[in-house]
C-alpha positions in Angstrom: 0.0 0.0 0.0 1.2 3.2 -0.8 0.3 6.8 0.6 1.4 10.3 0.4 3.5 11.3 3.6 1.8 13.6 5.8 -2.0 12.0 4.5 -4.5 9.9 6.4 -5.4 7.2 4.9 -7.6 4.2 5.8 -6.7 0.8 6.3 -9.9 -1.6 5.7 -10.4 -5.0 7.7 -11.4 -7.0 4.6 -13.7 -10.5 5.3 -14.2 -9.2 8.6 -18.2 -8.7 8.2 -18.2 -12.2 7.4 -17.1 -13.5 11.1 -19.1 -14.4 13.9 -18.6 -13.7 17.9 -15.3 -11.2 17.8 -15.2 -9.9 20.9 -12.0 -7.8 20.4 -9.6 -6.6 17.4 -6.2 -5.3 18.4 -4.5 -3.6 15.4 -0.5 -3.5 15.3 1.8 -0.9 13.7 5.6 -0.6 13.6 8.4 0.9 11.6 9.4 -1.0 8.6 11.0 -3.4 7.4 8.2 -5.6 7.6 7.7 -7.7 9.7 9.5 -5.6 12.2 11.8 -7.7 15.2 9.2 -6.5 17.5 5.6 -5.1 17.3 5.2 -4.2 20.8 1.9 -3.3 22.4 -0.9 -3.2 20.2 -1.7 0.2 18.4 -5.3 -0.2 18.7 -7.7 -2.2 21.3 -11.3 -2.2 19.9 -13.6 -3.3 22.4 -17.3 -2.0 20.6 -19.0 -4.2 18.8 -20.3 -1.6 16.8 -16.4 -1.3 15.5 -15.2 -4.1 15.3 -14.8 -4.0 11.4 -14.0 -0.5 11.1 -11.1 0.2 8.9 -7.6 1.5 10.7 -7.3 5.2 10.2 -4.0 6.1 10.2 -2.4 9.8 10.5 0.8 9.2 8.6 2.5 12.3 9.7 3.8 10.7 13.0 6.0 8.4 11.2 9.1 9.1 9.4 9.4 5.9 7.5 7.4 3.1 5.9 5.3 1.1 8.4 4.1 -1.9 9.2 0.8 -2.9 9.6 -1.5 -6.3 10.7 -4.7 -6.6 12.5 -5.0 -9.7 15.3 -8.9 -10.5 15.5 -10.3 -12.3 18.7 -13.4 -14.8 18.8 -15.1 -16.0 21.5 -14.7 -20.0 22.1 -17.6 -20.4 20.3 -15.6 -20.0 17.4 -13.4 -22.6 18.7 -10.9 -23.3 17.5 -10.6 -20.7 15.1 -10.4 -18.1 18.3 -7.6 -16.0 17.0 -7.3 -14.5 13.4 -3.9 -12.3 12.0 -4.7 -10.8 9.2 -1.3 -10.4 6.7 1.0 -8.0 7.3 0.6 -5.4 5.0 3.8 -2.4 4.1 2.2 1.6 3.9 5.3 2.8 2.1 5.1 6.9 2.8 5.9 8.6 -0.6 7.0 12.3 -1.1 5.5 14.7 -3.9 7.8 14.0 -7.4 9.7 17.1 -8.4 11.1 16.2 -11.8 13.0 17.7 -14.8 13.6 17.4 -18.4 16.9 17.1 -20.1 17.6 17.2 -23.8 15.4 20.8 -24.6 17.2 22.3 -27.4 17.8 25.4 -29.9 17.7 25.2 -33.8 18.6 27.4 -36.6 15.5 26.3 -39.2 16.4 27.0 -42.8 13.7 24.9 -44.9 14.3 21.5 -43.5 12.7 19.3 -40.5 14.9 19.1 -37.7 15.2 16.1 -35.7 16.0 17.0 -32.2 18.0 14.7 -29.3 15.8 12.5 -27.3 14.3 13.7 -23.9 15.0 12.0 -20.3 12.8 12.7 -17.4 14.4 13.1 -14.3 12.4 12.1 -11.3 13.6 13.4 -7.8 11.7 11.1 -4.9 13.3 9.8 -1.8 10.9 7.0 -1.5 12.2 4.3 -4.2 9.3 1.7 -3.0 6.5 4.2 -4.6 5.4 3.7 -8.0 4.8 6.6 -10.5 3.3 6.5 -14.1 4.3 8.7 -16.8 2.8 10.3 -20.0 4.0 12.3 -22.3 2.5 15.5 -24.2 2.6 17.8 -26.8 0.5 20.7 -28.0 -1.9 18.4 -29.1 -2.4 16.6 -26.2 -1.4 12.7 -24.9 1.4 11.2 -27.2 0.0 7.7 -27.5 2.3 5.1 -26.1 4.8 8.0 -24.8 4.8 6.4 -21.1 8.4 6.1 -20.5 11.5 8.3 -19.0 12.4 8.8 -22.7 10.7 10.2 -25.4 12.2 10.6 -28.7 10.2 13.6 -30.5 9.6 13.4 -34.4 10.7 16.0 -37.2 9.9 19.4 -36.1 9.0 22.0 -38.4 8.6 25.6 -38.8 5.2 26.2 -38.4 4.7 30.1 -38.0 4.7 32.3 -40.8 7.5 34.5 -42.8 7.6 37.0 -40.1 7.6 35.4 -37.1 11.1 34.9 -35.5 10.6 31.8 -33.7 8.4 28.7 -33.4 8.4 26.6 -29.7 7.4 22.7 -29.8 6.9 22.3 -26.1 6.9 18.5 -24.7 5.4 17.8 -21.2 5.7 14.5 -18.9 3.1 14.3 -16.0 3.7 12.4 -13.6 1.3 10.7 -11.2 1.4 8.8 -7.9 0.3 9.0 -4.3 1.2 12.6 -3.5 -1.1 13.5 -6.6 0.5 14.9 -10.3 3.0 17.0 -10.9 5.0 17.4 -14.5 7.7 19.3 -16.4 8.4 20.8 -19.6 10.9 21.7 -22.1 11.1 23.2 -25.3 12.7 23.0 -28.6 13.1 26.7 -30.2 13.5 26.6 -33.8 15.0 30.0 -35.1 13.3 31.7 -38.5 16.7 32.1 -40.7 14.8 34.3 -42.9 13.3 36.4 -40.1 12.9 39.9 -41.0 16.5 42.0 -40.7 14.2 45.2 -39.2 14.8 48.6 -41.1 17.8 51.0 -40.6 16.8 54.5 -41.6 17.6 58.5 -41.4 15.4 60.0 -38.8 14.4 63.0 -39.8 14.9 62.1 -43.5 17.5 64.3 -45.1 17.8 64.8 -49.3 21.3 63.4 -50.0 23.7 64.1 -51.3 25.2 65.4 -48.2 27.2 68.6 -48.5 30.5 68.2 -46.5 30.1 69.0 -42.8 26.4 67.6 -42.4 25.7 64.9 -40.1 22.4 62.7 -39.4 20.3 61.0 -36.8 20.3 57.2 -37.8 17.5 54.7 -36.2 17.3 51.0 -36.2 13.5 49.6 -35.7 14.8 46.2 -34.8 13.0 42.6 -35.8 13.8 39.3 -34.9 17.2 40.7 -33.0 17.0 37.7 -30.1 15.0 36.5 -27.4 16.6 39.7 -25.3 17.0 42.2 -29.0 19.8 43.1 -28.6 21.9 44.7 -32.2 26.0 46.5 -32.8 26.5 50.0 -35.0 29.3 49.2 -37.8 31.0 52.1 -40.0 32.2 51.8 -43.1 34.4 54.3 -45.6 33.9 52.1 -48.6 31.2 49.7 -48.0 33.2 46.6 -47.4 35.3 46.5 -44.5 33.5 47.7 -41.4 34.8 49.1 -38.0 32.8 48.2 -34.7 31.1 51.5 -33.1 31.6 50.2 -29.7 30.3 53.5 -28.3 27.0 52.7 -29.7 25.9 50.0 -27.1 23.8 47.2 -28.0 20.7 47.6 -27.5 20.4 51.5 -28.9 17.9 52.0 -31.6 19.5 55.6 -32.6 22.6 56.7 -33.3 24.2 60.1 -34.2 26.9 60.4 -36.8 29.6 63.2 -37.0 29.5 65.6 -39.4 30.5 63.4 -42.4 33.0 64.5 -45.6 33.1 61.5 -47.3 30.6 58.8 -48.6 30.2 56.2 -45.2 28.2 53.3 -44.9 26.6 52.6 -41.5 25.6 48.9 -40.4 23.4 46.8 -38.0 24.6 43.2 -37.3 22.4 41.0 -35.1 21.5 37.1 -34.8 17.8 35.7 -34.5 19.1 33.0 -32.3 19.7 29.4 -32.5 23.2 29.4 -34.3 21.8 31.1 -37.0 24.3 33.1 -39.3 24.9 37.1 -38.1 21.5 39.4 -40.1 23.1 42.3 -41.7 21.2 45.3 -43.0 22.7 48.9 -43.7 22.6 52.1 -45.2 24.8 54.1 -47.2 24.6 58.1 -46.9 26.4 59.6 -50.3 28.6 62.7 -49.6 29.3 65.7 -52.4 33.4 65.1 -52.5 33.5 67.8 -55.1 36.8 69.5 -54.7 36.4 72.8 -52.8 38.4 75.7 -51.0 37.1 77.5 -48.1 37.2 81.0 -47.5 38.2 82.6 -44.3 34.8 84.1 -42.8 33.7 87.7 -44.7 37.0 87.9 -47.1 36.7 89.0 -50.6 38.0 87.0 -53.6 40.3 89.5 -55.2 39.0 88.9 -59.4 42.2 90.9 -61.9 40.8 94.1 -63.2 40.7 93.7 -67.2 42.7 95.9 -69.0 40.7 98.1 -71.5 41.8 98.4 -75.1 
């Protein structure tokens, strides 16, 4: 028999209905293993007739262990010779709530093809190895039929959210149940959208470009898909191939303000979706006038040769 520590439970006196002339039942109870070296006095004298085939209730919060438990039943001699009945000796193993956990969960980067994933182990964490548990599997659809086990080995998983989302979650769940009630765990396998959306990288206000030398701009990055915590880095550029980290920028700024710019420069957002997936680039390039030029000293005059008259 098995029961949830700290329950009460009952302990019928099957058959008993059936006898004649008991004048007494003694019940006897005593630590495990069973049958204990000694039982002692009896736990229980029942002397009312009206009782004598009332089932043992026990509080199982005074013990700190499994327990052992047998009912003695007395007859009068008119029962003779049949005056004294044991009933067997039954085990109450005490059981503790399950705490469990799940290990195989996993990330994926999804890029068109069903990904098989690793299979799952459930972890059970009870003290009391003499209780029995049963286990089922589930999935967003419910019960996996014939998923009973402390491994489960998922199918294929496929992307099943649309172009613009930036993840999809197939979450598996094992219950488990046994004396102390249920109690279950979950994981999840995360498969990352490889074509995601980038998000947008634009001037903020708008300026007409070409640039004249000297201006600068306010650049802003409305990020999408930039990780399960967005985070993003500012890259510069001079020719539009080999970039230079703006570690000033932080990585989780949406704006950014350049300097005042005399030459065409390129300006960058690199980020990952997640899952392993390779690094999301989107830019934009702001075109400067690089005509040649000479400035003149604040309020001077150009001095223009007067033309000789003929």
């Amino acid at each position: 028999m098995q029961a949830c520590n700290g329950a009460t439970i009952q302990i019928p006196l099957i058959g008993c209905s059936s006898l004649s002339d008991i004048i007494q039942v003694n019940w006897y109870v005593a630590p495990a293993p069973c049958p204990p070296g000694s039982w002692g006095d009896p736990f229980l004298v029942t002397n009312d007739p009206t009782s004598f085939c009332d089932a043992l209730e026990l509080y199982t919060q005074h013990f700190s262990g499994n327990v052992c438990v047998y009912a003695e039943i007395i007859r009068s001699s008119n029962a003779a010779p049949c005056t004294i009945l044991t009933t067997n000796v039954i085990t109450v193993a005490l059981c503790e709530p399950v705490e469990c956990s799940i290990s195989g969960g996993q990330e994926y980067c999804y890029t068109g093809s069903p990904i098989v994933p690793g299979p799952l182990t459930l972890n059970i964490n009870s003290s009391t190895t003499s209780c029995t548990y049963t286990v089922q599997w589930y999935n967003a659809n419910g019960p996996i039929s014939g998923a009973t086990g402390l491994t489960y080995q998922p199918p294929a998983l496929a992307f099943s959210g649309s172009s613009a989302d930036c993840y999809v979650d197939h979450v598996f769940t094992a219950q488990i149940s046994g004396p102390c009630g249920t109690s279950s765990c979950s994981t999840t396998f995360r498969l990352f959208n490889n074509n995601a959306p980038v998000g947008t990288l634009v001037m903020d206000p708008v300026e007409a470009m070409p640039f004249c030398p000297g201006e600068d701009a306010t650049l802003r990055y409305m990020p999408e898909c930039a990780g399960d915590t967005p985070m993003w880095e500012w890259w510069i550029s001079t020719n539009g191939t080999t970039y230079s980290l703006l570690s000033d920028a932080g990585n989780m700024n949406p704006l950014y303000n350049t300097n005042k710019l005399y030459a065409d420069t390129w300006y960058g957002i690199q980020k990952q979706v997640g899952g392993g997936c390779p690094v999301d680039v989107v830019d934009l390039m702001i075109d400067v006038n690089t005509f040649n030029h000479r400035l003149l000293p604040h309020n001077s005059l150009l001095f223009v040769p007067p033309t000789k008259l003929t």
